[in-house]
VOVO-58231 format. One record per residue (C-alpha): x, y, z. Coordinates in steps of 0.2 Angstrom, whole numbers, plus 5000, padded with zeros to 4 digits. Layout:
# residues N
XYZ
...
//
This chain:
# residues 798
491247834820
489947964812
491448104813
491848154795
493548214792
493848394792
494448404772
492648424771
492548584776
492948684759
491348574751
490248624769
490548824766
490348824748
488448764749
487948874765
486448984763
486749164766
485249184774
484649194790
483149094796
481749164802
481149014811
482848984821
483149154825
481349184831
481649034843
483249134850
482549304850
480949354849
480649464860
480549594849
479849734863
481349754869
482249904863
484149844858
484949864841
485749724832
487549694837
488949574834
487849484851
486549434843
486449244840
486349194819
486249004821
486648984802
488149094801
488649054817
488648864813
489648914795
490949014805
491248934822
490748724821
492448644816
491348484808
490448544796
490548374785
489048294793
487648374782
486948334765
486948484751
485548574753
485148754749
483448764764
484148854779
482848764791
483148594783
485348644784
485048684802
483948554807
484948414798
486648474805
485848454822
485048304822
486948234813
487748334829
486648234840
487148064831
488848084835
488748194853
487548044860
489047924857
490448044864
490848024881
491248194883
489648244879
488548144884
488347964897
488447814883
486447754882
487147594892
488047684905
486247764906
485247624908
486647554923
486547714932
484547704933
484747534938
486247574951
485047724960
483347654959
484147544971
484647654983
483647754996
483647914987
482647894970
480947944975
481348084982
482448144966
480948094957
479648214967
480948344964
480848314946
479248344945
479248474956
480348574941
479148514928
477748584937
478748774937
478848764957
480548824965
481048854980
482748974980
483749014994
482549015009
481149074998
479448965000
478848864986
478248954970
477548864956
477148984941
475548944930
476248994913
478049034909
479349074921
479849244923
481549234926
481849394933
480749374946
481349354964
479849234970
478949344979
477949444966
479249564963
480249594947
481849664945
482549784930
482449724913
483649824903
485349784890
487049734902
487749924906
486049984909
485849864922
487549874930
487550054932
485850054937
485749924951
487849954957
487550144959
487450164978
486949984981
486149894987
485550044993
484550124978
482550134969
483049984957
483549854971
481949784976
482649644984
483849514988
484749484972
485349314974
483749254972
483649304953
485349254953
485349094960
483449064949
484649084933
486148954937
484748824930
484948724946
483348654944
483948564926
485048434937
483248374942
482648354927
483948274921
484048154936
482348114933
482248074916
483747964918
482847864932
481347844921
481647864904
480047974901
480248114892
479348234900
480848294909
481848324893
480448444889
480248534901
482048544900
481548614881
480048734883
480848794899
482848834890
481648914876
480649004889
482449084894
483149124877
481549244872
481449324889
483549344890
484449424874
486249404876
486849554887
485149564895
484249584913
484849514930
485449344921
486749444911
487449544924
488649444932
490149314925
489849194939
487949174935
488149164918
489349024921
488648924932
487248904920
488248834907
488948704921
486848654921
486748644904
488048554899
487948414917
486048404911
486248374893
487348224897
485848134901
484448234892
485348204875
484748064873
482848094873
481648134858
481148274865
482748344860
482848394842
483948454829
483448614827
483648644847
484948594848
485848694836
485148844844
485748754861
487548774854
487348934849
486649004865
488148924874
489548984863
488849144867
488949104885
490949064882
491149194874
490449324886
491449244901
493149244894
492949434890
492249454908
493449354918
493349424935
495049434937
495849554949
497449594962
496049484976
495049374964
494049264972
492849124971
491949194956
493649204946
493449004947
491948974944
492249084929
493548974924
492548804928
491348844917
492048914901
493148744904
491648624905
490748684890
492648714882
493048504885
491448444882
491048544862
492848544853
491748574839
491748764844
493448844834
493748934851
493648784862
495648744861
496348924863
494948944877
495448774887
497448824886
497049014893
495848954904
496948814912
498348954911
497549054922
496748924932
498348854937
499149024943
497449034954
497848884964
499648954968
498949104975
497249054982
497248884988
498448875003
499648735004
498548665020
497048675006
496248825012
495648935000
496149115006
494549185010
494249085024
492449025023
492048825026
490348845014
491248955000
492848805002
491548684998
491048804983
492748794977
493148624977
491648584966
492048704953
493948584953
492648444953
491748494937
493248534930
494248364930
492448284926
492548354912
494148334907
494048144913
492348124899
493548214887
495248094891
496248234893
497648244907
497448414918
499048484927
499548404943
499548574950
497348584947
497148384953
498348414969
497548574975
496048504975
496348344984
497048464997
495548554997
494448385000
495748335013
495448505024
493448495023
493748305027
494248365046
493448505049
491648425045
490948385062
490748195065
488848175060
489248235039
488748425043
489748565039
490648695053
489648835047
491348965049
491049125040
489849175025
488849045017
487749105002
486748944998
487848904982
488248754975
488748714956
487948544954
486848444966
486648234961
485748184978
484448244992
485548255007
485548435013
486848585007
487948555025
488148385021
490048365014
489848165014
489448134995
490948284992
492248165002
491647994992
491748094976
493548134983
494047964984
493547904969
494848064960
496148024971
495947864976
496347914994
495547775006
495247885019
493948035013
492847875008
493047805026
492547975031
491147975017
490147825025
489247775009
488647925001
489147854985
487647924973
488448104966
490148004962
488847884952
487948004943
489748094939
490947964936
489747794933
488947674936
490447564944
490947704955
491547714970
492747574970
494047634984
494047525001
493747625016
495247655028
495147755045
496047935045
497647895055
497748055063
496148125072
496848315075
497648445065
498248615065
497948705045
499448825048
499148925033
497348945034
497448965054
496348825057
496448685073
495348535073
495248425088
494548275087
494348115099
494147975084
493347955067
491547855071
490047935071
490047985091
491648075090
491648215099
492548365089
493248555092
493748665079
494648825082
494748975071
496449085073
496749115056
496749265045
495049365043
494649335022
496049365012
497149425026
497649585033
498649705024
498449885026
497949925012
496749785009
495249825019
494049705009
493649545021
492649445009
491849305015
492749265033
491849355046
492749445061
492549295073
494549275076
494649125094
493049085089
492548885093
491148755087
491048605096
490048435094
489948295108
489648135104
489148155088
487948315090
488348485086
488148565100
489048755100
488748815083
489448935071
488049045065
488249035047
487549175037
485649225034
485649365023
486849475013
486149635003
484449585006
484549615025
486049715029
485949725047
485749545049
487049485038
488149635051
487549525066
488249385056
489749445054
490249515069
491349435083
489949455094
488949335086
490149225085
490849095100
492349215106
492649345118
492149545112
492649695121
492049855123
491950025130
490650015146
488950065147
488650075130
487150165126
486050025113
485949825118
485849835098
487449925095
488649785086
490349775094
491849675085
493549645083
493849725068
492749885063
491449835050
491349935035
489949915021
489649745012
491349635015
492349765020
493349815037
494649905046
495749915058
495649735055
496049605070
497549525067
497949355074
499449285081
500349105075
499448965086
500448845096
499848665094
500248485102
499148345098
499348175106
497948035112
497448115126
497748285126
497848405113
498348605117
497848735105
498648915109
498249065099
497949275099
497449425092
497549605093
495849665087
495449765103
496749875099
495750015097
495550025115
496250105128
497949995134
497849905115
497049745124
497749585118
496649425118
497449255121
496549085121
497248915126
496148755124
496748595132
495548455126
495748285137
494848155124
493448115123
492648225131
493248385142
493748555136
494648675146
494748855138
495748975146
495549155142
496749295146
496649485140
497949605145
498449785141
500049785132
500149975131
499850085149
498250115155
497450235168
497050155185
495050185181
495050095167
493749965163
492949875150
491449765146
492149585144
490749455132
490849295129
489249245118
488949055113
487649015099
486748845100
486448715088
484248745087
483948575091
484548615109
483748635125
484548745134
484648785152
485648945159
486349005174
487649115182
488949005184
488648935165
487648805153
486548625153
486348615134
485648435129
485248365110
484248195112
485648095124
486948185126
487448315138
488548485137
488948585153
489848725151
490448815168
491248985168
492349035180
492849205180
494749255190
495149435196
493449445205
492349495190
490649405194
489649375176
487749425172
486949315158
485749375145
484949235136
484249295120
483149205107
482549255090
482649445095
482549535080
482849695086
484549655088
484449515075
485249385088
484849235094
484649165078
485549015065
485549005047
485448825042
485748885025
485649075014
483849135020
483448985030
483649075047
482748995063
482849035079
484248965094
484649005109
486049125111
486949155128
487949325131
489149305150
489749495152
490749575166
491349735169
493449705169
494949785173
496849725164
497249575165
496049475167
495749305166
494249185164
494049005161
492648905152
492448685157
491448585143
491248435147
489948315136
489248145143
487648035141
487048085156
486748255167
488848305171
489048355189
489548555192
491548555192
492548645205
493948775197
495048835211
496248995207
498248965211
498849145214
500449205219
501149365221
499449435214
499349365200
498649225192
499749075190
498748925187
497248855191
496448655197
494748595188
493948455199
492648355193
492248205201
493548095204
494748185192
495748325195
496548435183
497948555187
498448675174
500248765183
501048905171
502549025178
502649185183
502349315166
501349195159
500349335151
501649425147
502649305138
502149345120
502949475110
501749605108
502049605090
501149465081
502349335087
501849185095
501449155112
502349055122
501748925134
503448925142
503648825159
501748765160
501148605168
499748525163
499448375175
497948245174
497448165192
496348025199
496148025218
497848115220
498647985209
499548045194
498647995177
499448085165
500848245167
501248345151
502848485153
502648615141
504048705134
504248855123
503748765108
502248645111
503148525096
504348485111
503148435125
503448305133
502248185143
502848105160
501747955166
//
């Protein structure tokens, strides 16, 4: 062990030079035609080593700053190349390059390797760049440059009146997203795969490159807490591998230290926590942790890992549901999340040190929930924002693809079923954990449905292969819930009732995702709006602009809402071959009778949905009254699509959706089928932040009077589905159930009289009191199912 005991120290600070080095400092901050004074900020490798390294016994007496700084560091990278929590042993190395050059993926991590080397980036939708001399790195790839100034110039600068102001020239996320260093993962990957060290310098020039352009406190790269650490998250993953190459040297690597102290340092005095923090307070946190475990060198590291893991832990209590949502209700910032708790116990496991159960716990949870509401081929259910984040990436399968996240899952928790669900995707959890890695034997989920009752989601599934067909439901809270003095909806989008569905294995109706934020307002609006989303929307008749957006809620600027919709408790029963999802909302109330939403879904497996719509006044209303009634659906792009009147043909390679809209009361719909229109920036699908390609996007609306009542058939086959019949049971004038024949099968769906009336008008539940749901074949009774007031208690008659 080259660690020398600590009673050196008095003998170490008696022999440093009080000088400071030219040479080293040059390297940090040369950039000497920026106007900033000297502050306690800038980076002085040699009293910084004297003052903050805890192991200043590795060095011989020498009174030469260059030769004390470049002897310390080689020493430092001795001993850091042998400690697990800093770096992959060389053996492990060697085992993992073996491991992946046997799988399918290592060519194309080399090409992306050299693509890094070669300055060519591609960020967030934007097309390949490749710069000929250094980067500028506060570029945003497309010839423009954004402010260069000291931290509060910047902030106050750019966040006066933004985005909407002479200094935002752009989306800001690309900048952003340029300095998180994402780029270093493939250099480290590829010089791991082929020992050439190349990659460790272009790791090298490129980190240099960064340091003279970016003082500390300086340009877009300073501005925010989360950017700053998710960089040291690349730094640190990457150096685990890079260490070990010539190309890193002593005198680097001191200034490396430096430069990421300084990083801790500006994240703890910037944590970004408030009375609604979000999922910047945790990568915060993740980061000043990683660098924290991995350097106990630094004389901060300690207090920062007890604070940080303090504040982390009170986190989880209040953002991380108990069902594993995290309260801001977004499928592609979840995923976010979760790998911030990933890097964490990474790093704690290279380290050996045991975190809280609470840390480990929430995120198994976490894992769990993204585990069911993937859709059956890997790819994420696109539900609410997506920016295009990700905090590490260890293989080539697309962003959407939660497989490798569920095998990585399994090997923390040892939970047999998210590697069932993971189907092999074994390379990050073997670039992260080992070579050896995974080692947990695959066992099919037992349950295929679920309903997340704190974060308001209902997944229904027909099994666990890869053809499974799958529904999710979103009747949850809008971001971080409704209060009324909480107007900011973060990243879950007004798209309360909203559904996405796959059929045998393809997505099919999709959730849009998100294509812009500050970079195109209106678009990221269309987004977020219920009308983009797979729900109903009402509004006032005869509105004046095709383009004018309607929603549940009333959007505000960025995140923000009002007279937010709020959703009422769903009702759930899940069984083989039927499961029932009930649920509401009131974000119509705006209008005139304070219309209230209800949807029902009765899924008979595999592959028939029956979703039954029903809006009704709960306040009076004048006998003229009338409003426009839409019900948009959003296609996966891959679909061909067919419309009519009466509904949908939508096919993806074999398989078959037919939708067929049957509308009661004697409202007739019109369709409008839009694609790529973008006037009213719909008909569109973001396969990623900026990557938005056109889809088909269908729009049934009808003039209405309260109630009304309108039902959607899905049905999904291998072949063309025949056009159901749907036949009205009315009594006393009003609607009291409804039969769906399709083929030989008949499906009676019987509820009482007050059906629509029977929820409270508050934000109780509704009831599904005395309904019959009955399942036929030629008249001969397959299934029968008698509901009660509480679907728990339904019981099923054969």
């Amino acid at each position: 062990m080259l660690r020398k005991t600590k009673n050196m120290a008095k003998f170490f600070l008696a022999h440093m030079p009080e000088g400071i080095s030219a040479r080293i400092r040059a390297a940090l901050q040369p950039d000497q035609t920026v106007n900033w004074a000297m502050t306690d900020h800038q980076v002085d490798p040699v009293s910084w080593a004297k003052k903050h390294l805890s192991t200043p016994g590795l060095i011989s007496d020498t009174r030469d700053e260059t030769v004390f700084l470049d002897e310390l560091g080689t020493q430092l990278l001795k001993l850091h190349r042998q400690e697990g929590r800093v770096a992959h042993p060389a053996s492990e190395l060697e085992k993992i390059r073996v491991r992946v050059a046997q799988g399918s993926n290592a060519k194309e991590i080399i090409k992306r390797a050299q693509q890094a080397v070669a300055k060519n980036f591609t960020v967030l939708g934007v097309g390949s760049y490749t710069f000929k001399g250094d980067v500028d790195w506060s570029t945003d790839l497309r010839g423009n440059v954004w402010l260069k100034a000291p931290y509060q110039e910047m902030r106050d600068k750019i966040y006066t009146d933004f985005p909407h102001n002479e200094y935002v020239i752009g989306d800001i996320k690309v900048p952003w997203d340029l300095n998180k260093h994402p780029h270093f993962f493939d250099l480290a990957m590829g010089y791991a795969l082929t020992d050439d060290d190349k990659y460790a310098a272009a790791f090298k020039n490129q980190l240099e490159s960064w340091w003279r352009q970016n003082p500390f406190y300086h340009n877009t790269c300073w501005m925010e807490p989360l950017i700053v650490a998710q960089r040291v998250i690349s730094w640190v993953f990457s150096m685990r591998f890079l260490i070990h190459s010539v190309s890193i040297d002593g005198a680097f690597y001191i200034s490396y230290l430096a430069s990421l102290y300084n990083h801790m340092q500006f994240i703890k005095d910037h944590y970004e926590l408030f009375d609604y923090s979000s999922n910047h307070l945790f990568g915060n946190l993740a980061g000043g942790l990683v660098a924290a475990l991995a350097y106990e060198e630094f004389d901060i590291s300690s207090s920062y890992r007890d604070q940080a893991l303090d504040i982390l832990g009170k986190q989880v209590d209040k953002q991380i549901y108990a069902d594993g949502v995290q309260y801001e209700q977004s499928v592609s910032y979840e995923r976010y999340v979760l790998e911030f708790f990933f890097a964490v116990m990474c790093a704690a496991r290279y380290a050996d040190i045991s975190l809280p159960d609470k840390i480990s716990d929430a995120a198994h949870r976490m894992t769990r929930f993204l585990m069911y509401i993937t859709s059956p081929n890997g790819q994420a259910n696109l539900i609410s924002d997506a920016d295009g984040a990700f905090v590490y990436k260890f293989d080539t399968l697309d962003i959407n693809d939660y497989r490798p996240h569920m095998v990585l899952g399994a090997c923390l928790f040892n939970d047999a079923e998210l590697a069932f669900v993971g189907q092999g995707c074994w390379e990050t959890a073997c670039w992260l954990l080992g070579s050896d890695y995974p080692k947990v034997e695959p066992a099919e989920p037992k349950h295929t449905s679920k309903y997340f009752q704190d974060g308001g989601y209902v997944v229904m599934r027909s099994s666990w292969g890869n053809t499974a067909s799958q529904l999710t439901f979103d009747c949850g809270n809008i971001g971080m819930g409704y209060t009324d003095d909480n107007l900011y909806g973060t990243h879950g989008n007004d798209d309360l009732l909203s559904i996405t569905l796959s059929a045998r294995g393809k997505q099919l109706l999709v959730d849009i995702g998100s294509g812009s934020y500050t970079g195109d307002v209106d678009l990221h609006d269309a987004f977020r709006c219920s009308q983009g989303h797979n729900t109903i929307s009402l509004s006032a008749p005869f509105k004046e602009s095709a383009a004018q957006v309607e929603s549940h809620s009333v959007l505000g600027p960025a995140w923000s809402l009002s007279q937010r919709a709020r959703p009422v408790k769903p009702r759930t029963f899940f069984s083989d071959d039927l499961d029932i999802a009930m649920a509401g909302h009131d974000g119509d109330r705006r209008f005139e009778g304070a219309p209230f939403h209800k949807r029902t879904i009765f899924y008979f497996k595999p592959d028939l949905w029956i979703i039954l719509d029903t809006v009704e006044a709960t306040k009076s209303l004048s006998a003229e009254s009338q409003l426009s009634w839409l019900s948009p659906l959003t296609f996966h792009p891959d679909c061909k699509v067919q419309a009519h009147e009466k509904g949908f043909l939508a096919q993806i390679d074999d398989v078959f959706l037919r939708g067929t809209l049957s509308a009661f009361d004697n409202a007739i719909p019109e369709v409008m089928e839009v694609r790529a229109d973008t006037e009213t920036k719909r008909g569109f699908y973001a396969l990623d932040y900026g990557k938005v390609v056109p889809a088909t996007w269908l729009d049934y609306s009808m003039t209405i009077k309260l109630p009304s009542n309108s039902v959607w058939i899905l049905q999904g086959a291998d072949e063309k589905p025949k056009q159901p019949e749907v036949i009205p049971f009315i009594k006393e004038g009003q609607l009291c159930g409804f039969q769906v024949i399709i083929s030989e099968y008949t499906y009676r769906i019987l509820f009482p009289p007050g059906y629509t009336k029977e929820y409270l008008l508050g934000h109780s539940a509704p009831s599904t009191a005395g309904t019959i749901v009955l399942q036929l074949k030629e008249e001969k009774q397959q299934g029968f199912w008698a509901l009660d007031h509480d679907l728990g208690k339904i019981e099923k008659m054969s």
